[in-house]
C-alpha positions as CSV (number, residue, x, y, z in Angstrom):
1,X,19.4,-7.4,16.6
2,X,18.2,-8.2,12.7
3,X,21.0,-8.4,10.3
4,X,19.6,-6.7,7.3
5,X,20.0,-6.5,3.5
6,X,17.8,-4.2,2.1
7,X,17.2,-3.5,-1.9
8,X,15.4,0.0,-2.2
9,X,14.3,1.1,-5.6
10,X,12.8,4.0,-7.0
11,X,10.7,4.2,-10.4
12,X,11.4,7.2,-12.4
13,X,8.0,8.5,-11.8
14,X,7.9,9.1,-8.2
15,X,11.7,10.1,-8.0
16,X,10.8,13.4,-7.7
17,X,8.4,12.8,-4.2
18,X,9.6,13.1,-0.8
19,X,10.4,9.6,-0.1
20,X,12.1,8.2,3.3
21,X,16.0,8.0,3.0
22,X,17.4,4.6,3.3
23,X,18.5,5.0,6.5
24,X,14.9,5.9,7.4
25,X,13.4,3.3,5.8
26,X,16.1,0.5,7.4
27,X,15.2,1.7,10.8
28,X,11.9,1.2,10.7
29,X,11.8,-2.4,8.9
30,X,14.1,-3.1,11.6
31,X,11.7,-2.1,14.5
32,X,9.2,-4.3,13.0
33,X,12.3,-7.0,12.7
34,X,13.0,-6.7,16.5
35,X,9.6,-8.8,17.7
36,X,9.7,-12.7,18.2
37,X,8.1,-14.1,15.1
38,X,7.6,-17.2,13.3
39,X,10.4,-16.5,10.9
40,X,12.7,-15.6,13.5
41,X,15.6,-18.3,14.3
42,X,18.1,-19.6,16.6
43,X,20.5,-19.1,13.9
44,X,22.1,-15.7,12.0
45,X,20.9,-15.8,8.9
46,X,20.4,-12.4,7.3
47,X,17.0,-11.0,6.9
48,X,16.9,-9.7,2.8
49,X,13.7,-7.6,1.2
50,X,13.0,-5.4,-1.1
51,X,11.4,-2.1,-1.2
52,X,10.2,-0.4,-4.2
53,X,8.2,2.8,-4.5
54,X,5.9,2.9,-7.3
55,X,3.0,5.3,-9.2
56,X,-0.5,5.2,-8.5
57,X,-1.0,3.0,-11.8
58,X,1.6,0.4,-10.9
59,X,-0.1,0.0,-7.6
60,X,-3.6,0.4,-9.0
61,X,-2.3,-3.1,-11.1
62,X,-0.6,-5.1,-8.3
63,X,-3.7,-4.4,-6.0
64,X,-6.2,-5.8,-8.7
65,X,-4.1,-8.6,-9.6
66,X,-3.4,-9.9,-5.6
67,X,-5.9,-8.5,-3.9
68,X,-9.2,-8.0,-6.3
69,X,-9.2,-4.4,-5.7
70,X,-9.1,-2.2,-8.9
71,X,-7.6,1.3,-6.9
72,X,-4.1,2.9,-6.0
73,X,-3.8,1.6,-2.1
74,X,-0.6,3.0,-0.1
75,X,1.5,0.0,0.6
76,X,1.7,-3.8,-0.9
77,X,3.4,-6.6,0.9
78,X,4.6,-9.6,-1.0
79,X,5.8,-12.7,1.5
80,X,7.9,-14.7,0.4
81,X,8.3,-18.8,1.5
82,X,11.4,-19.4,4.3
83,X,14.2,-21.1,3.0
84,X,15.6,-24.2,4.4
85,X,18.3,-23.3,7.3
86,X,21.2,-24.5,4.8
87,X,21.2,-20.8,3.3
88,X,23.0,-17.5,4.9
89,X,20.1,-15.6,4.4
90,X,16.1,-15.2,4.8
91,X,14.3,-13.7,2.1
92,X,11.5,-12.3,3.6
93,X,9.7,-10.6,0.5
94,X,8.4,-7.2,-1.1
95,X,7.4,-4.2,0.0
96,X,5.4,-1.9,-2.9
97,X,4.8,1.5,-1.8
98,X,3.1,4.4,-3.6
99,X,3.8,7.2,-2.5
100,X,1.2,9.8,-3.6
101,X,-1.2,7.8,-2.0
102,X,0.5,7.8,0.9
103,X,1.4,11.6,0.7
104,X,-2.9,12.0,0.5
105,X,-3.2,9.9,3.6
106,X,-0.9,11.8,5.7
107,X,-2.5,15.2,4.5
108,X,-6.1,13.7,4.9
109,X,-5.3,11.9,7.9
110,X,-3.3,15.3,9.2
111,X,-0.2,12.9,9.9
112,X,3.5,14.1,9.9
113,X,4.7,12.2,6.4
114,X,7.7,10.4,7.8
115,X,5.5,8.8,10.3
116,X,2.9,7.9,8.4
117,X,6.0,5.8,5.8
118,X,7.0,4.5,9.3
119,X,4.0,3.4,10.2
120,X,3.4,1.3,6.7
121,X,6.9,0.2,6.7
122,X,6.4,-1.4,10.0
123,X,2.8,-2.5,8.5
124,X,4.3,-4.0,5.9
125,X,7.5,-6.2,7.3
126,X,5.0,-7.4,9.9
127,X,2.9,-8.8,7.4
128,X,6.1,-10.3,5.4
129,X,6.8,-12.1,9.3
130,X,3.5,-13.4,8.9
131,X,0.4,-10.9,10.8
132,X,-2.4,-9.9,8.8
133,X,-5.2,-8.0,9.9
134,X,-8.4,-10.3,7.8
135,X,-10.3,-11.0,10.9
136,X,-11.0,-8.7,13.9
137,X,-8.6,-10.5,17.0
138,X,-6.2,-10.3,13.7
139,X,-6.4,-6.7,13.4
140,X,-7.1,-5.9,17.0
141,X,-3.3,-7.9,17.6
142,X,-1.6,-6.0,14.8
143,X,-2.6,-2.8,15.5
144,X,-1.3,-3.4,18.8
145,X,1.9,-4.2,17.6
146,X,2.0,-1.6,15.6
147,X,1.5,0.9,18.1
148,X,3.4,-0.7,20.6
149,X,6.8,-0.1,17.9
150,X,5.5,3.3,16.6
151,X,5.7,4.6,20.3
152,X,9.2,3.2,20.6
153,X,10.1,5.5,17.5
154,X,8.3,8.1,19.4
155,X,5.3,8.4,16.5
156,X,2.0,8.4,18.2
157,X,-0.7,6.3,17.9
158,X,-1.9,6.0,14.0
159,X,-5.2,4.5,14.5
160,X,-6.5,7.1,16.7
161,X,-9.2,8.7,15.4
162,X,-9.0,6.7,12.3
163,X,-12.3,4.9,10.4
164,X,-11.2,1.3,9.7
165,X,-12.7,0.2,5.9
């Protein structure tokens, strides 16, 4: 199993929103940890991200700047580059997660809100190991994945009956 360090933050303005604990949150970065993956190694190095939840206008300014898209989105990831095997740990990236939008999306999408963070904290961590979902066979293999670890949790399919953008 991963050995993880996780830094969780909270801004101010979203303290007050149901938010998964860290417990929660760890268990699910973990699932995601648990698949073979190009930054997985022979050795023990410990996995390190962070997680921060963030408003709607935060967001709205980290998806225009890296992605070109002017809007709150739910979830962010930010990969970060391995480091050579001479250090104790891997720092895998950020995770950015808004979670108003993702409270709309799990009342829009009639999804229990723990599994919908689940879902986009296993989203997220798999792109950090290095999926993305930019071309179809892409997508078509990481929503796979995703499924495939959801159902482990017990969290049923999130792409059923879901409109891709």
């Amino acid at each position: 199993m991963s050995r993880l360090y996780l830094r969780m933050a909270v801004d101010d303005a979203v303290a007050a929103l149901p938010l998964p604990s860290r417990a929660e949150a760890r268990r699910s970065i973990l699932q995601a940890l648990s698949i073979p993956s190009a930054r997985a190694s022979a050795d023990d190095r410990i996995r390190e991200l962070s997680l921060t939840f963030v408003d709607d206008a935060e967001i709205a300014v980290l998806n225009a700047g890296y992605r070109g898209k002017a809007k709150p989105t739910n979830c962010l990831s930010f990969p970060q580059d391995m480091l050579p095997a001479m250090f104790r740990r891997d720092l895998l990236g950020d995770i950015v997660i808004a979670p108003a939008v993702v409270m709309r999306e799990a009342a829009e999408q009639g999804k229990r809100l723990r599994d919908h963070y689940r879902h986009l904290l296993i989203h997220s961590t798999l792109h950090l190991l290095g999926h993305d979902h930019e071309v179809a066979a892409e997508a078509q293999e990481m929503e796979a994945l995703e499924t495939r670890l959801l159902a482990e949790m017990g969290v049923a399919d999130p792409y059923l009956n879901q409109m891709h953008e």
